[in-house]
N, C-alpha and C positions, 0 to 999 in steps of 0.2 A: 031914877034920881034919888039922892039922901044929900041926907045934912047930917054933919059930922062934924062937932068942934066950931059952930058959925060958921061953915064952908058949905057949900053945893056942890054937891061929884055927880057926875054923870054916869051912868051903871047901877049896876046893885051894891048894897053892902059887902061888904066884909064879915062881917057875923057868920058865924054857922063856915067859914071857906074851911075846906081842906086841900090838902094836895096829892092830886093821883099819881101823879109821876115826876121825878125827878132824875136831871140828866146835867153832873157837874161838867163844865169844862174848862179850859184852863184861865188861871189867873183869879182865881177865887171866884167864879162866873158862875154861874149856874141856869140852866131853862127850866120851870115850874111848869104844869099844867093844872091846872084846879079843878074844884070838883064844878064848876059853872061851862067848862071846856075850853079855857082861857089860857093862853100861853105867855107867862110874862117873865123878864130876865131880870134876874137876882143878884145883885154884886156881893159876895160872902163878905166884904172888907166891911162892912157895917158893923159886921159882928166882931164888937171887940170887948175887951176883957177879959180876965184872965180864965175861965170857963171858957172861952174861943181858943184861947191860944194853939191847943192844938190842932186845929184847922189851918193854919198855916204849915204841915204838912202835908204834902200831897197826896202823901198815902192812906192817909186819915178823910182828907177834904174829898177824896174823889170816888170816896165809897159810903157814899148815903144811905138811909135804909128809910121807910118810911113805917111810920107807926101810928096807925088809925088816922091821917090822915096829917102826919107832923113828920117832920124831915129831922132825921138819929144821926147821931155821927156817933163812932167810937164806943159799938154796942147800948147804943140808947143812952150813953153817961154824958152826952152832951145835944142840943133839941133848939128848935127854933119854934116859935109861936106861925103857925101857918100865916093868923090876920098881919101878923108883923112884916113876914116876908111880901104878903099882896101889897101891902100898905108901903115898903121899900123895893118895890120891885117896877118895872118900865112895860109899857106896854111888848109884846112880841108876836107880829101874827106869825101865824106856820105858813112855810112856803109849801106850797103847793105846785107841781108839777104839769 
C-alpha cells in the first residue's frame, strides 16, 4: 500500500517501474509487462501532442523498442515515462492455459 497525491493504492509504487516487455496491438492498444511481473493494458490515445503524432501511424506505433527499461518509438526520438504508462494503464492478468 502507498499514498500518492492524498490517495491510498493498493500494491507497490510506481517509483523505480520499468518495462520488460512490450506487445503493440491494434488501435493504439498496447500489453506492458513490468519489471514487478505485472501485466497491464495501455491505451496509446493518451499520448497526445504534437511529439505523439506520429504514433498514429501504424507503422511507427507497432514497432516499439525499449530503452533501459522506457518504451522508443521512431528510433528512440519519441519515449514514454514507464511510471506514466503504469499510472495510465488498466489492470491485465496473463491468461494462462
Amino acid at each position: 500500500m502507498f499514498i500518492k497525491d492524498g490517495f491510498v493504492y493498493g500494491g507497490s509504487s510506481p517509483e523505480g517501474v520499468k518495462v520488460t516487455a512490450v506487445k503493440p496491438l491494434e488501435n493504439r492498444m498496447m500489453i506492458l509487462t513490468f519489471n514487478s511481473g505485472e501485466q497491464r493494458l495501455f491505451d496509446a490515445a493518451c499520448l497526445t501532442g504534437q511529439v505523439f503524432e506520429p504514433l498514429k501511424d501504424d507503422g511507427i506505433f507497432m514497432n516499439p523498442a525499449l530503452d533501459h527499461g522506457v518504451v522508443t518509438w521512431f528510433n528512440g526520438s519519441i519515449d514514454c515515462a514507464p511510471e506514466y504508462m503504469y499510472e495510465n494503464s488498466f489492470e491485465y492478468p496473463a491468461i494462462t492455459a
